[in-house]
C-alpha positions in Angstrom: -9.6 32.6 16.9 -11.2 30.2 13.9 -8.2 31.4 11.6 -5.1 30.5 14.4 -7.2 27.0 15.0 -7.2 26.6 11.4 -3.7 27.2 10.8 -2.8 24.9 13.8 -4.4 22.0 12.6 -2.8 22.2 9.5 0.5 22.9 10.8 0.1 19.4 12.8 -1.3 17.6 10.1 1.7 18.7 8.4 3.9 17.6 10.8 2.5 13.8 11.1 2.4 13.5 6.9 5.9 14.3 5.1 6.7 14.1 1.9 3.6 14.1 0.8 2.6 13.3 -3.3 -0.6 12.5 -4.9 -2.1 10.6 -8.0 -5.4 11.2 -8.9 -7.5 8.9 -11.7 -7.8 10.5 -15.4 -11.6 12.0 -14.0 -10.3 13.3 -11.0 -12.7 11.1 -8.8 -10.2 8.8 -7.3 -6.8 9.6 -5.3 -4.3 8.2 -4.0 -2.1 9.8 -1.6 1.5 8.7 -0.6 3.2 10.1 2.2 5.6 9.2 5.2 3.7 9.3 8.5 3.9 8.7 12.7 2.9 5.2 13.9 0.1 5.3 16.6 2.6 2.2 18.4 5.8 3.4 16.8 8.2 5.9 17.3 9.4 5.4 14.0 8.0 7.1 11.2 6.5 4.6 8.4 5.6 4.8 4.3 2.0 5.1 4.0 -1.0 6.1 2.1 -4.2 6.6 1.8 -7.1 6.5 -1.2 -10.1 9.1 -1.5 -13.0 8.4 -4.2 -15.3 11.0 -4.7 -13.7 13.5 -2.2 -14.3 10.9 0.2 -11.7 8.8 2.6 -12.1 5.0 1.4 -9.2 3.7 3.0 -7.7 5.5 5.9 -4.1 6.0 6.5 -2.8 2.8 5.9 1.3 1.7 6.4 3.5 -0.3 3.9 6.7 -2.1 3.7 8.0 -5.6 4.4 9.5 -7.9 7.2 12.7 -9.0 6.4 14.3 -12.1 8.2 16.5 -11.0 11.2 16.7 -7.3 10.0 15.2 -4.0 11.8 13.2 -1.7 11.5 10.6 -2.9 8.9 11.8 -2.1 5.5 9.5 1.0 5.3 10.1 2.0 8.5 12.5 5.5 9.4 12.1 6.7 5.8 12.7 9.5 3.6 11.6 10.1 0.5 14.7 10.4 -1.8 13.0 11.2 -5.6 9.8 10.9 -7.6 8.5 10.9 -11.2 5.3 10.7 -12.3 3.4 10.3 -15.9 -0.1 10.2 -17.5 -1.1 7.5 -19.7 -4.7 7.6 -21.8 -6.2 5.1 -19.0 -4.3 5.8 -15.4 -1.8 8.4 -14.2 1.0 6.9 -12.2 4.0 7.8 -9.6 7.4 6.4 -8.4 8.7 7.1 -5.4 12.1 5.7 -4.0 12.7 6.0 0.0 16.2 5.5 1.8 15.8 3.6 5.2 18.0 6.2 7.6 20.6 4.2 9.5 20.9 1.0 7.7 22.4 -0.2 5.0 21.3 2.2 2.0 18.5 -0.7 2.1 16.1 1.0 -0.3 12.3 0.6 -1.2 10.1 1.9 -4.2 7.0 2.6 -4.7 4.9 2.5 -8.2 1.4 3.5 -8.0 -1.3 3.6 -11.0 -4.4 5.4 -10.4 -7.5 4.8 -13.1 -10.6 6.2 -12.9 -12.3 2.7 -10.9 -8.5 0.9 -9.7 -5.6 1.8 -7.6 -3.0 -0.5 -8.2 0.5 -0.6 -6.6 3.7 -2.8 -6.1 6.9 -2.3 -4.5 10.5 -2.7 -5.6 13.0 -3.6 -2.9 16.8 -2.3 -4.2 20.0 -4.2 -3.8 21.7 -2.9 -0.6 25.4 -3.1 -0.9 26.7 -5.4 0.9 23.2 -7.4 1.5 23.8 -10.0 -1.7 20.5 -12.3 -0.1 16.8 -11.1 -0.1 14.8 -13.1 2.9 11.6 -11.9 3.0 9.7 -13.1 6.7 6.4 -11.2 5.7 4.9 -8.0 3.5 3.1 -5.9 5.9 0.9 -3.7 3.7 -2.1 -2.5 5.5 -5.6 -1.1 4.5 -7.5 0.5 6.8 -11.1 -0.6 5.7 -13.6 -0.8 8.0 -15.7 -3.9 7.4 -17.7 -6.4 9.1 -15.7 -9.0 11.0 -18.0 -11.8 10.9 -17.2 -12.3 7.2 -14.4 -14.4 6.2 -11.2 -12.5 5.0 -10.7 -14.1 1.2 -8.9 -13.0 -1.8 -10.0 -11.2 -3.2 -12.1 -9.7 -0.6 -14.8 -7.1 -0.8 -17.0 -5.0 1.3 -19.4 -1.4 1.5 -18.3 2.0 2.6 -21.3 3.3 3.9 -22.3 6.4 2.0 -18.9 6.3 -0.1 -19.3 3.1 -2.7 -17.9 -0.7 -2.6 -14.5 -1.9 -2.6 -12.3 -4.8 -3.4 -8.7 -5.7 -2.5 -6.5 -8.2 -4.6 -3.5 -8.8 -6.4 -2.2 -9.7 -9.6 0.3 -12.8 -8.4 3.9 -12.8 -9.6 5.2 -16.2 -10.3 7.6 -17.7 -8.2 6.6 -15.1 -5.3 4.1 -16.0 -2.1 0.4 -15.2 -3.3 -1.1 -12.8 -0.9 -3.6 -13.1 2.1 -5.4 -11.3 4.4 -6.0 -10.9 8.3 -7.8 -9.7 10.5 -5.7 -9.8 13.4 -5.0 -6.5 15.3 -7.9 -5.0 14.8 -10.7 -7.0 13.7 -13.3 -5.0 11.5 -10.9 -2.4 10.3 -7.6 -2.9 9.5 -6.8 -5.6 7.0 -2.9 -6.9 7.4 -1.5 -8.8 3.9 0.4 -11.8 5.1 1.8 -13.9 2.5 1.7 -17.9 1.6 4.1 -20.0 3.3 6.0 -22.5 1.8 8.7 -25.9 3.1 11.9 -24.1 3.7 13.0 -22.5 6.6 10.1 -21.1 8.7 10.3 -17.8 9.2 11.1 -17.2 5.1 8.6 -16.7 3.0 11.1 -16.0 0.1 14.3 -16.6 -0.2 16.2 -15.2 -3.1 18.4 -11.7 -4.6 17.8 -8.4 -4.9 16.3 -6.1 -6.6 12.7 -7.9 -6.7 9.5 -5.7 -8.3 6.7 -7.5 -6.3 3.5 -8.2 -7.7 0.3 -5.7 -7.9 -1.7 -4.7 -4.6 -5.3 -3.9 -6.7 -8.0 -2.0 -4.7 -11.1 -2.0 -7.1 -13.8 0.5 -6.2 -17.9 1.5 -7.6 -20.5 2.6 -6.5 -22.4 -0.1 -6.5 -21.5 -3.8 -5.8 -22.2 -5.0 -9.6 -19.9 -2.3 -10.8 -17.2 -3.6 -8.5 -17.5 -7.0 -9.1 -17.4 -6.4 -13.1 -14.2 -4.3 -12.8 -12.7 -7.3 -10.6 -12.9 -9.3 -13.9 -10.9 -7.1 -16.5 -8.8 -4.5 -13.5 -5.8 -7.6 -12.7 -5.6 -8.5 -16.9 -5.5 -4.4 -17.5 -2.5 -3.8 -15.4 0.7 -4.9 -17.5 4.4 -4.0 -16.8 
């Protein structure tokens, strides 16, 4: 009875995460995992991923892509994963993974993930999409599922305990000329954190206006056991992680 349970659960588990790859850090103690999964609100399917350190889940399943102006679904929405390559470097092992959005047009969205042995860092790239000429970006809508207290304010870069796992940070390395990233607290306050990024004068619902393809800038999630060890790998993880 144990055994049929057993192969039941991972049958569904298998059916909610497709596609699944995974990087894990030079000493095996941090992983990230990249997969196309159900939406709790959605009944389309969504890039997402989640990061383990120490056999341990640090950031829960946690959904990716972008909001582009007077386009649907979210780029990163009704996915599927179309290649990958991956590659170890003395310092990080990393992935690229390109995903086709079914039923539009061939508007495509890549993701490049390093993994080193205290710092995920990933970006996207958003390809050209014959005949879309014009990238207008209305939002990014990475997530991280992080539970956290919400009484403290949401900065960046912003950083918080796992009980019984280690500390964590979030942050970026900015891009010139793109919107630097923020973070919210808004749909579910004390655990999921929603990157929203700066406004600027121009028309309101653009946050950037401008042609495809654009690599975006770093997403960094920094992580120690201890507070100290987090905050010193803050200094040197963003001036580490070069093109």
């Amino acid at each position: 009875m144990f055994r049929v349970l057993l192969i039941l659960l991972v049958l569904c588990n298998a059916a909610l995460a497709q596609d699944e790859r995974r990087v894990v850090s030079p000493d095996g103690q941090l992983e990230f995992h990249l997969f196309v999964n159900n939406q709790d609100k959605s009944n389309l399917s969504r890039v997402g991923y989640q990061v383990r350190y120490h056999g341990n889940v640090l950031i829960d399943t946690s959904f990716m892509g972008f909001d582009l102006y007077e386009q649907e679904p979210l780029l990163g929405e009704n996915t599927g994963l179309m290649s990958d390559s991956s590659a170890s470097r003395p310092t990080y092992h990393t992935l690229t993974a390109r995903y086709m959005q079914n039923g539009s047009l061939a508007r495509r969205l890549d993701v490049e993930v390093r993994v080193y042995n205290d710092t995920v860092a990933f970006r996207y790239t958003i390809g050209k999409a014959t005949p879309v000429d014009r990238l207008m970006i209305a939002d990014e809508a990475t997530e991280f599922d992080l539970p956290h207290d919400p009484a403290v304010p949401v900065t960046v870069p912003f950083v918080t305990e796992r009980k019984g796992i280690g500390w964590v940070a979030i942050t970026e390395v900015p891009l010139p000329g793109f919107p630097k990233m923020q973070l919210a607290d808004e749909d579910l306050p004390g655990k999921i954190l929603l990157t929203r990024l700066t406004r600027h004068i121009g028309l309101p619902d653009v946050v950037f206006d401008g042609k495809p393809p654009l690599t975006g800038p770093w997403r960094v999630i920094v992580v120690g056991p201890d507070k100290e060890h987090v905050m010193r790998s803050l200094a040197t993880a963003s001036a580490g992680i070069r093109d």
